[in-house]
Each structure stands twice: as C-alpha cells, then as structure tokens.
C-alpha positions in Angstrom: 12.7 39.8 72.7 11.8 36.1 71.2 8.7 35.3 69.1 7.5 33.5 72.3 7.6 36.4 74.6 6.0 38.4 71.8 2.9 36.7 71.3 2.4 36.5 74.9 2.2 39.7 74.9 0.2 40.3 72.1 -2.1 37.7 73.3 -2.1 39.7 76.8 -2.6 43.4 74.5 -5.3 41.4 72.7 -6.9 40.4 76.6 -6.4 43.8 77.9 -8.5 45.6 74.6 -11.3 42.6 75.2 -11.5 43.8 78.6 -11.6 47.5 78.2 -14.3 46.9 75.3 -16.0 44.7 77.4 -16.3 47.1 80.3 -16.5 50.3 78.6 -17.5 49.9 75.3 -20.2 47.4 75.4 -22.3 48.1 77.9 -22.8 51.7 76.1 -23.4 50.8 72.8 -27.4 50.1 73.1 -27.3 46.5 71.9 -25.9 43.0 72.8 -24.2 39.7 70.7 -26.5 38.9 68.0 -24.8 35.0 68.6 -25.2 35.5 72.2 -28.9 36.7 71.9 -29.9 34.1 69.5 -27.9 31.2 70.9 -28.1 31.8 74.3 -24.2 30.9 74.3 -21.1 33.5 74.8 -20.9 36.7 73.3 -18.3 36.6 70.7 -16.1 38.7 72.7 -15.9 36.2 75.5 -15.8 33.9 72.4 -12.4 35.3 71.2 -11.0 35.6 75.1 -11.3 31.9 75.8 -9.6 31.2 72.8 -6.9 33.7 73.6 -6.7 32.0 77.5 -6.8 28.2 76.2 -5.0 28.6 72.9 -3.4 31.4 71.4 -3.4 34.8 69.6 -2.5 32.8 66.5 -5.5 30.4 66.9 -7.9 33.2 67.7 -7.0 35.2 64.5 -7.7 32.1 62.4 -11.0 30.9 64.5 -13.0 34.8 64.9 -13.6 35.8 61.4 -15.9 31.9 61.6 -17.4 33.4 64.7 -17.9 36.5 63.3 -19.8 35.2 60.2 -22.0 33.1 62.5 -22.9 36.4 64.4 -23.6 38.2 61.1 -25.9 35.4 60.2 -27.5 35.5 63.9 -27.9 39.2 63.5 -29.9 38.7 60.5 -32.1 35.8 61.7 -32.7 38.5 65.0 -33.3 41.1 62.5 -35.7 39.0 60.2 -37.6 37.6 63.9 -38.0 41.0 65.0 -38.8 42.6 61.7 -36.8 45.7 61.6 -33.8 47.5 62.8 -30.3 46.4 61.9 -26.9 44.9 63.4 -24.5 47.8 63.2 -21.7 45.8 65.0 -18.4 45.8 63.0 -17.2 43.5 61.7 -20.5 41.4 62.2 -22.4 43.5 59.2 -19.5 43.3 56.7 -18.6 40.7 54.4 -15.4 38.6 55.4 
C-alpha cells in the first residue's frame, strides 16, 4: 500500500470516528462546543472534519490542538459567564 493510499484512509478512519462521535457520542453527553457556544461558529468537531475534507489528516493533526486550546479558553470564559460548573470535554480541559 503507498503513503498516499494510507493517509487516505486514515483521513477517511479519522471521518468515520468524527461521525460516529458526532452521532452517538455527542448528542449524549449533556453539553455542547464551548467554541461553538461562545462563538456561535462550528463545533470543533466539524472544525477538524472540514479540515480533514479540504486539506488533510496531516494538516488537521497540526491545526486541532490550536482549536482545541481556543475551546479550552471558550470553556472557561462560559464557565466564568455562567459562574459555575466545569468543561469536562477531553482534551479541551487539559493542558496541551
């Protein structure tokens, strides 16, 4: 198998897991974007599949961990707004 057809299919695994979490996941866990919330923009998720659709896996590796350190700072400003409760999204919460 070459490199290409490799990380097209990573980058396809990678859309697949968005989609599952997205469907599945998400609506379940009791709480939405903080960036999406606060920004009125895309949730990160949909954040990381454009960049998966437009670009590549590659590019989306390198560009989340900015997102998600915008989302950990929009969780916070939510959290300070709203004067209690926490962001318990991972990785959102942790330092990267």
């Amino acid at each position: 198998m070459s490199v290409s057809t490799m990380e097209s299919f990573a980058s396809r695994v990678a859309l697949v897991s968005l989609n599952s979490y997205q469907k599945h996941l998400s609506p379940r866990k009791g709480f939405s974007c903080p960036h999406r919330l606060l920004y009125g923009s895309e949730s990160c998720s949909d954040y990381v599949k454009d960049i998966l659709i437009n670009h590549d896996l590659k590019t989306a590796i390198q560009m989340a961990p900015q997102r998600f350190k915008s989302c950990k700072i929009a969780a916070q400003t939510l959290q300070t707004q709203k004067g209690g409760g926490g962001c318990i999204v991972i990785p959102c919460c942790i330092p990267i």
